[in-house]
KEVEXRO-193539 format. One record per residue (C-alpha): x, y, z; residue number from 0. Coordinates in pm, 1 decimal. Example, Ala and Ser with C-alpha at 12.3 -4.5 7.8 and 13.67 -1.06 7.14 Angstrom:
2
+----------+----------+----------+-----+
:        x :        y :        z : seq :
+----------+----------+----------+-----+
:   1230.0 :   -450.0 :    780.0 :   0 :
:   1367.0 :   -106.0 :    714.0 :   1 :
+----------+----------+----------+-----+
// end
This chain:
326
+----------+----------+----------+-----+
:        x :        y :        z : seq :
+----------+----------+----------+-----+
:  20397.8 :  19040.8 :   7128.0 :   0 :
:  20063.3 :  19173.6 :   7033.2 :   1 :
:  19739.1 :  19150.4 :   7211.4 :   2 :
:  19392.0 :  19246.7 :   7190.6 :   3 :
:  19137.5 :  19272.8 :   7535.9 :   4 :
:  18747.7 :  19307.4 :   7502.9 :   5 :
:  18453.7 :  19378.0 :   7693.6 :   6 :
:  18134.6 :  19141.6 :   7645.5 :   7 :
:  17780.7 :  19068.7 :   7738.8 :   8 :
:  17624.9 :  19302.5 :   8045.2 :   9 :
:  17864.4 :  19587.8 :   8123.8 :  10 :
:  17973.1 :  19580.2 :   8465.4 :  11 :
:  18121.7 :  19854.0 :   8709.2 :  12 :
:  18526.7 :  19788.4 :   8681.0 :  13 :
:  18543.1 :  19617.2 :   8335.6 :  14 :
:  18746.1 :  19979.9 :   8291.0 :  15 :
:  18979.2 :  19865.9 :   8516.7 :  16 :
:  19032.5 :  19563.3 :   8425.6 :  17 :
:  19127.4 :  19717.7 :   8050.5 :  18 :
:  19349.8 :  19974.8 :   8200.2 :  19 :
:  19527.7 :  19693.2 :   8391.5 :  20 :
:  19579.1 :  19448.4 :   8131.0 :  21 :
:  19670.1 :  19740.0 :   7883.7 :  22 :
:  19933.3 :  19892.5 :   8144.7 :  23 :
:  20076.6 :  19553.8 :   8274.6 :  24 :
:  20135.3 :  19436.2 :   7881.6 :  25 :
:  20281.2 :  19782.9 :   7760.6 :  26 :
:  20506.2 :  19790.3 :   8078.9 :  27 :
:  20682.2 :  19443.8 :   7891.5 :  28 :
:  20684.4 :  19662.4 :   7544.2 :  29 :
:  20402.2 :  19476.9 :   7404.3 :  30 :
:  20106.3 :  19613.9 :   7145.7 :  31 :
:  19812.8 :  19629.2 :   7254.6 :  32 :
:  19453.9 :  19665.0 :   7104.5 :  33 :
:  19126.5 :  19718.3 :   7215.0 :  34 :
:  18828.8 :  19551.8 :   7008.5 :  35 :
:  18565.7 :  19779.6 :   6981.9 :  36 :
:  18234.6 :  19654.7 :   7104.7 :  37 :
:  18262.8 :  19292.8 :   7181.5 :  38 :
:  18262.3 :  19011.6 :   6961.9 :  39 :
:  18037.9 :  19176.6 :   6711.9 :  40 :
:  18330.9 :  19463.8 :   6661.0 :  41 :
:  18583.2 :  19149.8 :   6647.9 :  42 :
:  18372.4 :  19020.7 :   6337.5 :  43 :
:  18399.9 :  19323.8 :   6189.4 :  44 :
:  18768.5 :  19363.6 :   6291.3 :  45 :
:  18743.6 :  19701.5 :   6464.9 :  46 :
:  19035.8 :  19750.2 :   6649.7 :  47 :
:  19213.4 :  20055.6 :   6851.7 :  48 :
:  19548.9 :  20070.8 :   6959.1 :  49 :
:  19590.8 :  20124.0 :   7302.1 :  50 :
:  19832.9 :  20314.4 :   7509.7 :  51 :
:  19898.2 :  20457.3 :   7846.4 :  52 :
:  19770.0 :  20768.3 :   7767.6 :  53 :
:  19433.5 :  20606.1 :   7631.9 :  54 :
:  19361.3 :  20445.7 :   7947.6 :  55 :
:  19452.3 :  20722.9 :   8166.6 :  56 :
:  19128.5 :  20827.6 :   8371.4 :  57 :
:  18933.6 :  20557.6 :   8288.0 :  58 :
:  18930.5 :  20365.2 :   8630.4 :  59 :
:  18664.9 :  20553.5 :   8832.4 :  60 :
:  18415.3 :  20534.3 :   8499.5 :  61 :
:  18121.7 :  20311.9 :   8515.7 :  62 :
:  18070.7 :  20101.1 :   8192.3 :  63 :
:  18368.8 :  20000.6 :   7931.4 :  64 :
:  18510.4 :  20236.7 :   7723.4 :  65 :
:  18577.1 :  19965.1 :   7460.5 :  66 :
:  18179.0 :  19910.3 :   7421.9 :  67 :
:  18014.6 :  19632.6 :   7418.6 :  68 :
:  17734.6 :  19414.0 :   7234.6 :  69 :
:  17563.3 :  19078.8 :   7203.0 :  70 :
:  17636.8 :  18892.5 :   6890.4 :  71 :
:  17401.8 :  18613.6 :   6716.9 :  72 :
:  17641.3 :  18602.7 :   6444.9 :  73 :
:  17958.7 :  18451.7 :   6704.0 :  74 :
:  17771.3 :  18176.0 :   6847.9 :  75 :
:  17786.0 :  18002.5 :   6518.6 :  76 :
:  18057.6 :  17822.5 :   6404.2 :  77 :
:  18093.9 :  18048.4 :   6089.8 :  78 :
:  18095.8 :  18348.4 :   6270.5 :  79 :
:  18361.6 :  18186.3 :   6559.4 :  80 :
:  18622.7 :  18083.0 :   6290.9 :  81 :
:  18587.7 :  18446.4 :   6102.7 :  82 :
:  18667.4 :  18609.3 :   6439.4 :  83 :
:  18943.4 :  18377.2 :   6480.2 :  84 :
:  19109.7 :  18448.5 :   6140.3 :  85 :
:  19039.9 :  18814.3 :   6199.2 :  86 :
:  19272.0 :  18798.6 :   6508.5 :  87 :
:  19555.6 :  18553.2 :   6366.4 :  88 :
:  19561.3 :  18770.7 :   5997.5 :  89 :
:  19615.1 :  19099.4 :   6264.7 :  90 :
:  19904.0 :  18900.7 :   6409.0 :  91 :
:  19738.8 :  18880.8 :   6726.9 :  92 :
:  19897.7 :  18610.0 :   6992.8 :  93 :
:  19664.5 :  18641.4 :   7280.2 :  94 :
:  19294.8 :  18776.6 :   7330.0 :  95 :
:  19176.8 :  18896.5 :   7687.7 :  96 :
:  18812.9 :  18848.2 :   7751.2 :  97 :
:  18592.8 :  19069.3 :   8041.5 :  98 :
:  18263.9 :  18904.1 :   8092.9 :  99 :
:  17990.9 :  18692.8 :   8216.3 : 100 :
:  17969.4 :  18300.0 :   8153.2 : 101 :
:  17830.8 :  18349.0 :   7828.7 : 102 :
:  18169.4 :  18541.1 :   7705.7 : 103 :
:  18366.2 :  18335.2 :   7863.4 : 104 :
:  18259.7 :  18044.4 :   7670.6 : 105 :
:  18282.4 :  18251.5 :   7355.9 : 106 :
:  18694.5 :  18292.7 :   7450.2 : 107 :
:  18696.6 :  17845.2 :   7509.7 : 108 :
:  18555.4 :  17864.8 :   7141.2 : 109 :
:  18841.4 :  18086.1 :   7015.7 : 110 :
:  19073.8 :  17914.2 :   7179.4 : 111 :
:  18955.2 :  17578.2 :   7044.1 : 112 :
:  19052.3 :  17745.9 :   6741.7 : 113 :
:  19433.6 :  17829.7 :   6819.7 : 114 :
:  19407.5 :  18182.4 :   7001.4 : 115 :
:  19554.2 :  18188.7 :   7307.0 : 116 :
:  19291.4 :  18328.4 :   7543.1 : 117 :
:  19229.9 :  18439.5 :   7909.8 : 118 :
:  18918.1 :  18515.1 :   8073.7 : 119 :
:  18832.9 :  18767.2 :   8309.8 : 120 :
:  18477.3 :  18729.8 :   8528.3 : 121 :
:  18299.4 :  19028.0 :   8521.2 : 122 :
:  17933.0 :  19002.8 :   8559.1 : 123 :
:  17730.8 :  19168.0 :   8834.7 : 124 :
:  17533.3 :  18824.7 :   8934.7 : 125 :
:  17836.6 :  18679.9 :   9048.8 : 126 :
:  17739.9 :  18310.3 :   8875.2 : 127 :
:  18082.6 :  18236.8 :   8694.8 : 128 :
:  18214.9 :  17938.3 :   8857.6 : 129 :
:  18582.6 :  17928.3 :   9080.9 : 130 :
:  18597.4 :  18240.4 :   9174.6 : 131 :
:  18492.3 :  18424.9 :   9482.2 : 132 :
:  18401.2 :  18722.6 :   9325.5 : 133 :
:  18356.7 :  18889.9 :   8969.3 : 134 :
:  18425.3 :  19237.8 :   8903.9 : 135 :
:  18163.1 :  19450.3 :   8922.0 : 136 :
:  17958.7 :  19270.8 :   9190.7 : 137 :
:  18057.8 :  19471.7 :   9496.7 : 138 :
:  17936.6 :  19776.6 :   9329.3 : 139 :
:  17649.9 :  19667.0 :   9250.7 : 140 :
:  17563.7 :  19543.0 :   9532.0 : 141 :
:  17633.8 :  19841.7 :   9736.4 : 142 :
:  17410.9 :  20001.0 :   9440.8 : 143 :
:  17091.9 :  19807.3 :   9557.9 : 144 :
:  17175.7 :  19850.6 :   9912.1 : 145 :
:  17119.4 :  20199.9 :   9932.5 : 146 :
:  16846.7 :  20204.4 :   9740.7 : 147 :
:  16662.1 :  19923.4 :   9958.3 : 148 :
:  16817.3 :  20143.1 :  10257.5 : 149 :
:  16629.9 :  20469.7 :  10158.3 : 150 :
:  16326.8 :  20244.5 :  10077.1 : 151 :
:  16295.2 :  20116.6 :  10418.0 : 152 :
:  16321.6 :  20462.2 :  10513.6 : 153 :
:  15983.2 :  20545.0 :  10340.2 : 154 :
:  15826.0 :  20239.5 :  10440.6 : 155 :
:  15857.2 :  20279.7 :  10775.8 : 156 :
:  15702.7 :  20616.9 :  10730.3 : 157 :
:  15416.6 :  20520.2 :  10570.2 : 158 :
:  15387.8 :  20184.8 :  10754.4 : 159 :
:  15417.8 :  19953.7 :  10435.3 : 160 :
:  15550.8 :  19667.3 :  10275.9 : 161 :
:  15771.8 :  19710.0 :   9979.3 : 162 :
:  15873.1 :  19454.7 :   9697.8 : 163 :
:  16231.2 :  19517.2 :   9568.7 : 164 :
:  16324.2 :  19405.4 :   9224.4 : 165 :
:  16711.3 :  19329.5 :   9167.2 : 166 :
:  16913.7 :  19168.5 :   8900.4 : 167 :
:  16966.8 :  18790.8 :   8880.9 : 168 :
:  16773.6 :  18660.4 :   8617.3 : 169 :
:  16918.9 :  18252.3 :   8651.8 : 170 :
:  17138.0 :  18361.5 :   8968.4 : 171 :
:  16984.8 :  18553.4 :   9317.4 : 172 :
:  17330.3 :  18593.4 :   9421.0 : 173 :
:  17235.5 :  19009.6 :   9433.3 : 174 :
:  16940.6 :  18952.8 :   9549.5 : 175 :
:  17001.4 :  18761.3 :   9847.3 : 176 :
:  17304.7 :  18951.2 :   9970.3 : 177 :
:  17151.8 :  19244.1 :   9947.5 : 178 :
:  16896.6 :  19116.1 :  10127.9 : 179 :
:  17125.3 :  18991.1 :  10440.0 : 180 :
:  17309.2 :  19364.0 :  10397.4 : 181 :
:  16959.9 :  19540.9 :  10408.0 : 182 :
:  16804.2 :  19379.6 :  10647.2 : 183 :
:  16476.6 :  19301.1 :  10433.5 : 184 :
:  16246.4 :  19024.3 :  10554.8 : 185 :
:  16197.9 :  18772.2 :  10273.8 : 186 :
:  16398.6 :  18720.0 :   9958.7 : 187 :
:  16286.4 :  18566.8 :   9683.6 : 188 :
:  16555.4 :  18349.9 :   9452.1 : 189 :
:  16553.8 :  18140.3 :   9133.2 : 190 :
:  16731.2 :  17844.9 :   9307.9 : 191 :
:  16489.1 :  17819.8 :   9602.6 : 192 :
:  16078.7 :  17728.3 :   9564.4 : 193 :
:  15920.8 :  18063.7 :   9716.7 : 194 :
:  15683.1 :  18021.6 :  10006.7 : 195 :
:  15434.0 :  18280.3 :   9943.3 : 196 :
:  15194.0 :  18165.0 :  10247.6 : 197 :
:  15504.3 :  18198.7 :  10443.0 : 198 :
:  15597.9 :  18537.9 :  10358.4 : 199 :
:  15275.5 :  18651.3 :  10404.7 : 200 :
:  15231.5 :  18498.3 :  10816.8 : 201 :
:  15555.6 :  18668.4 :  10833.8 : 202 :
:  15381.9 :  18987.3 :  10696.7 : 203 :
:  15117.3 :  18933.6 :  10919.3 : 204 :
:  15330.8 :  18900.5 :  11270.7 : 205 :
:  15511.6 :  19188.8 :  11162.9 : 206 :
:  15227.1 :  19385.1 :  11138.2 : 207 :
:  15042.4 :  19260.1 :  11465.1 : 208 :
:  15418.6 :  19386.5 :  11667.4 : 209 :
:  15389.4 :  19687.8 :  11525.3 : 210 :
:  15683.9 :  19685.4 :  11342.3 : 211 :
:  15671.5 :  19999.8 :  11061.0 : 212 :
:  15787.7 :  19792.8 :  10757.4 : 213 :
:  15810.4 :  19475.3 :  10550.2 : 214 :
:  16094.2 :  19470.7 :  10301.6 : 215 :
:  16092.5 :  19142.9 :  10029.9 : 216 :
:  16391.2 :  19114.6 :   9810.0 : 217 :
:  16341.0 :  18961.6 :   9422.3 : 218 :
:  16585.0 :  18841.1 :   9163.7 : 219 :
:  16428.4 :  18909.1 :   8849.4 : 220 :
:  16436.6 :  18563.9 :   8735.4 : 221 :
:  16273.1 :  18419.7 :   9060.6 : 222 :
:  15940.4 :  18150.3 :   8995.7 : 223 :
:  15737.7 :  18442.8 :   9227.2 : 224 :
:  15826.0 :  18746.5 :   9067.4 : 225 :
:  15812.5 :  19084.6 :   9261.3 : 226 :
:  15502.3 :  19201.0 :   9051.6 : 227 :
:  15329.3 :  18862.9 :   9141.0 : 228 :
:  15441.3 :  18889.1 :   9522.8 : 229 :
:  15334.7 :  19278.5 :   9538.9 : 230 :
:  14991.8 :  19178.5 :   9391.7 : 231 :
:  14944.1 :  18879.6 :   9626.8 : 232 :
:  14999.8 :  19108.7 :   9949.7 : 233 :
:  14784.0 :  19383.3 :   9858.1 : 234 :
:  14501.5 :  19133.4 :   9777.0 : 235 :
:  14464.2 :  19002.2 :  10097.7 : 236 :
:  14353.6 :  19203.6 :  10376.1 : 237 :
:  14477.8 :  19281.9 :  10769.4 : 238 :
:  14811.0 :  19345.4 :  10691.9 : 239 :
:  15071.0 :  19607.2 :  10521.8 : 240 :
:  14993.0 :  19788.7 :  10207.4 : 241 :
:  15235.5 :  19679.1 :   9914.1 : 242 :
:  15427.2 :  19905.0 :   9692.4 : 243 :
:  15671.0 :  19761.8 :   9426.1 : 244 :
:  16006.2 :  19919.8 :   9335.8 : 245 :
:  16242.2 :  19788.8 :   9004.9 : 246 :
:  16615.6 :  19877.5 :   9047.4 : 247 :
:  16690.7 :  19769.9 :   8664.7 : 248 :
:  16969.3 :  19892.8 :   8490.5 : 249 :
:  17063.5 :  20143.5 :   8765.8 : 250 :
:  17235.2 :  19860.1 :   8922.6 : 251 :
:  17508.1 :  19822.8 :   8621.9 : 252 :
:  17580.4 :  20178.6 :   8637.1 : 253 :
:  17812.1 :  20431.9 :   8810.9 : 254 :
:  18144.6 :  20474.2 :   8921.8 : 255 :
:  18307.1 :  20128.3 :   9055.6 : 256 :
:  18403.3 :  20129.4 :   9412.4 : 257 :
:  18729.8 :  20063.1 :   9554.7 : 258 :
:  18708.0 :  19733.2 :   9582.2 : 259 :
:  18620.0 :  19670.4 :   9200.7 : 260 :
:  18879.5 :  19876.1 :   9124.3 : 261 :
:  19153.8 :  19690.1 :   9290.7 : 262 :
:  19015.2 :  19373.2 :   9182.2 : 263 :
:  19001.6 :  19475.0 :   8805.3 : 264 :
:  19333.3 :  19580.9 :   8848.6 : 265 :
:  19481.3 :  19232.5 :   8991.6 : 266 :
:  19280.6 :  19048.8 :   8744.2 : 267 :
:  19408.3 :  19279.8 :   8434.0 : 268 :
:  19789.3 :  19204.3 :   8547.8 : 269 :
:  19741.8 :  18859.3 :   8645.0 : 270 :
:  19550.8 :  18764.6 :   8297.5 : 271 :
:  19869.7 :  18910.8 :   8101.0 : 272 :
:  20097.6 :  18702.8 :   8330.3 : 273 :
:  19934.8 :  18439.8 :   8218.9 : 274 :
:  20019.0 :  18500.9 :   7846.1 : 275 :
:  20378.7 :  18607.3 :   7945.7 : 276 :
:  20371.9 :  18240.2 :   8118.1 : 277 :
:  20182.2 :  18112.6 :   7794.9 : 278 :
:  19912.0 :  17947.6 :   7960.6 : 279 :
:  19627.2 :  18025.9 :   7833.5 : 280 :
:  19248.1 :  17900.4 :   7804.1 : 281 :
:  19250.8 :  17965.7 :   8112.1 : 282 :
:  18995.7 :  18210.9 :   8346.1 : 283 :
:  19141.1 :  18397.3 :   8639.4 : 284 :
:  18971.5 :  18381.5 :   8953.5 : 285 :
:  19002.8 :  18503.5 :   9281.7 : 286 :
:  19070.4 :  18250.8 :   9552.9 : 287 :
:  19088.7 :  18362.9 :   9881.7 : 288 :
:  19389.8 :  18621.5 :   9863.2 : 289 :
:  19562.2 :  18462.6 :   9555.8 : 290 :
:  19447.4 :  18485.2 :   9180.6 : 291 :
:  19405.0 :  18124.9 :   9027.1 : 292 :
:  19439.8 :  17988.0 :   8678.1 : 293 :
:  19127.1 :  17808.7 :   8596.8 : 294 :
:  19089.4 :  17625.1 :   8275.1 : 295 :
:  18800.6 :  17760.9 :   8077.0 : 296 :
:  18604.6 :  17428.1 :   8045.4 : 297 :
:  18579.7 :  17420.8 :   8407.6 : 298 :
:  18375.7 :  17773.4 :   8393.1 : 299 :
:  18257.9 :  17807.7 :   8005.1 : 300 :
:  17878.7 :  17825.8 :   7981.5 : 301 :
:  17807.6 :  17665.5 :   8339.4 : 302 :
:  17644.2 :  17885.9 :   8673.9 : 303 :
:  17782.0 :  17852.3 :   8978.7 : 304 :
:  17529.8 :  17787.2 :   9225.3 : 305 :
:  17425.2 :  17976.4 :   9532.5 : 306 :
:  17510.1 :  17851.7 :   9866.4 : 307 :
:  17208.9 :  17728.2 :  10063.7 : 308 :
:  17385.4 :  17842.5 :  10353.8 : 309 :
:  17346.2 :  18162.4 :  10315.6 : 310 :
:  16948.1 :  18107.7 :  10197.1 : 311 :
:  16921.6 :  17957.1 :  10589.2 : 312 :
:  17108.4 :  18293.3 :  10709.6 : 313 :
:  16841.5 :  18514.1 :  10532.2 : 314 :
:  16614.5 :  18338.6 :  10660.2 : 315 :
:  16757.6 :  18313.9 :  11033.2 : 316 :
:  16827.1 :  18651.9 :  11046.2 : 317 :
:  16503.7 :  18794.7 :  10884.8 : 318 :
:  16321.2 :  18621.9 :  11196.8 : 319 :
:  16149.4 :  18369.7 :  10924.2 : 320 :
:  16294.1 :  18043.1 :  11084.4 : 321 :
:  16124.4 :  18137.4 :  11367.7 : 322 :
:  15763.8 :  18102.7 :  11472.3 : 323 :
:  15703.5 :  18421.9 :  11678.3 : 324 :
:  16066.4 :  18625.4 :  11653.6 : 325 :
+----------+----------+----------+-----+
// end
C-alpha cells in the first residue's frame, strides 16, 4: 500500500503531529508513504517526498508543517482537481490524508469524487469544522492569546485603561470568545452575534465609576464591530477609560504545540490510517467525546460549524454584562 498525507490552508500548531502519526502508524503496517510538498499546489505539480521514521523524528514539538503549505486557485477548478487526481493514481497512490481547515477538507470530498480514497483530518485554529469537538491546533492557540490578553490586563490595570484585543476568527469567534471566558475580559465581540456597542460602553462606564483598573474587549477579526472601530468609539467619548488597541495576528498560528495538540494529532494521524486499513474512506475524523469518529466528508466539506449561544450567554454572565449594576 502506498499513501501520500498533506498539509493545507492556515498552518496550525500540531499539523506536525498529525504527519508524524499518520507516517509512523502506516510504516508500522510496511506501507510507503509520501509527503506532498506544499499542499495542493505541490500535488499539481506532483512534488512528492518519501517519508520515513527517521524523517519525522523530532518534528512533534515544531510549530508549523514541515511538508509546507499553500493556497491554490488552480485546485478549485475542475481542471486543476482531475490533474491532481491523475497525478496521485499515475504515482500508484491508494489513499491521500488531508490536515486542514473546511476549505481543504472539501478539496479531499473533490478528490475523492474522483476515485481517491481520502481521509480528512481538522486542523484549523478557529475550530469551525463541523462534528468534531476540537481541531488540532486550537488549544494552542488559544493558550497563545491567553497569555497575551493576560499580560495585557496586566498593563491596563497599571495604567487604568481599556484595551481592544484583536484575535483570529475571521467567519468563526470560536478563539475569540473562549479566550475571552479564559481571560476574564469584559466584552467580546463575534461574527455570529450583532455587537452592542452602547452596551459595551455603559459597561465601560460602571467599570470605571467602581474603580475597577481595567476594561478588556475581545474581537474576532471578522466581527461586524471590528476592534479598530470599537477602540475608536471608546476613546471618542468622554468620562470613561482611555482605549488602546492590540492585534495578536499571525502570532497566534505559531510556536511549539502544546501537549494536548500533540496527543490529539497523534490519535487523529493513527486513527485516519485505520481508516484506510478498514477502507473507508471519504470520511473526516473527529473527536467525539473520548472516541475518534468517522464522519463522511459531505457532512463537514465546505460548511462552519456554528458557535454555541450558550457559551455567548456565559461571556456575558460572567463578564458582569447580564447584569445591571454587577
Amino acid at each position: 500500500m502506498r499513501i501520500a498525507v498533506l498539509t493545507s490552508g492556515g498552518d496550525a500548531p500540531g499539523m506536525n503531529g498529525a504527519i508524524r502519526g499518520v507516517t509512523r502508524t502506516a510504516l508500522e503496517r510496511g506501507w510507503e508513504v509520501w509527503g506532498v510538498e506544499n499542499g495542493y499546489e505541490g500535488l499539481l505539480e506532483d512534488r512528492r517526498r518519501r517519508l520515513d521514521d527517521r524523517s519525522v523524528g523530532g518534528i512533534l514539538h515544531r510549530g508549523g508543517t514541515v511538508l509546507g503549505t499553500a493556497r491554490s486557485k488552480e485546485f478549485v477548478t475542475p481542471e486543476g482537481q482531475r490533474r491532481a487526481a491523475e497525478n496521485l493514481l499515475g504515482a500508484g497512490i491508494g489513499g491521500l490524508v488531508v490536515i486542514g481547515g473546511e476549505g481543504s477538507l472539501a478539496g479531499a470530498q473533490r478528490l475523492f469524487e474522483l476515485g481517491i480514497g481520502t481521509i480528512g483530518i481538522p486542523a484549523t485554529i478557529d475550530n469551525d469544522v463541523p462534528h468534531t469537538e476540537m481541531a488540532v491546533g486550537v488549544d494552542t492557540a488559544l493558550n497563545t492569546a491567553l497569555e497575551s490578553i493576560d499580560r495585557i490586563k496586566d498593563t491596563a490595570s497599571s495604567h487604568q485603561r481599556a484595551h481592544v484585543v484583536e484575535v483570529m476568527g475571521r467567519n468563526c469567534g470560536y478563539l475569540a470568545l473562549m479566550s475571552a471566558i479564559a481571560g476574564g475580559a469584559e466584552a467580546v465581540l463575534v461574527p455570529e452575534f450583532e455587537p452592542d456597542p452602547e452596551g459595551i460602553l455603559e459597561a465601560l462606564r460602571r467599570s470605571y465609576a467602581r474603580g475597577k483598573p481595567h476594561f478588556i474587549v475581545v474581537a474576532a477579526e471578522g466581527a461586524a464591530l471590528t476592534a479598530a472601530e470599537l477602540h475608536e468609539y471608546i476613546n471618542r467619548t468622554p468620562g470613561a477609560f482611555e482605549s488602546r488597541l492590540t492585534v495578536l495576528g499571525h502570532v497566534q498560528r505559531g510556536g511549539s504545540p502544546l501537549a494536548y495538540d500533540r496527543i490529539l494529532s497523534g490519535r487523529m494521524g493513527a486513527a485516519a490510517v485505520e481508516a484506510l486499513v478498514g477502507g473507508e474512506t471519504g470520511v473526516m475524523i473527529g473527536l467525539q467525546g473520548r472516541r475518534m469518529e468517522r464522519i463522511p466528508l459531505p457532512e463537514v466539506a465546505g460548511k462552519i460549524r456554528p458557535l454555541d449561544p450558550e457559551l455567548y450567554e456565559l461571556a456575558q454572565v460572567l463578564a458582569g454584562l447580564s447584569a445591571s449594576g454587577a
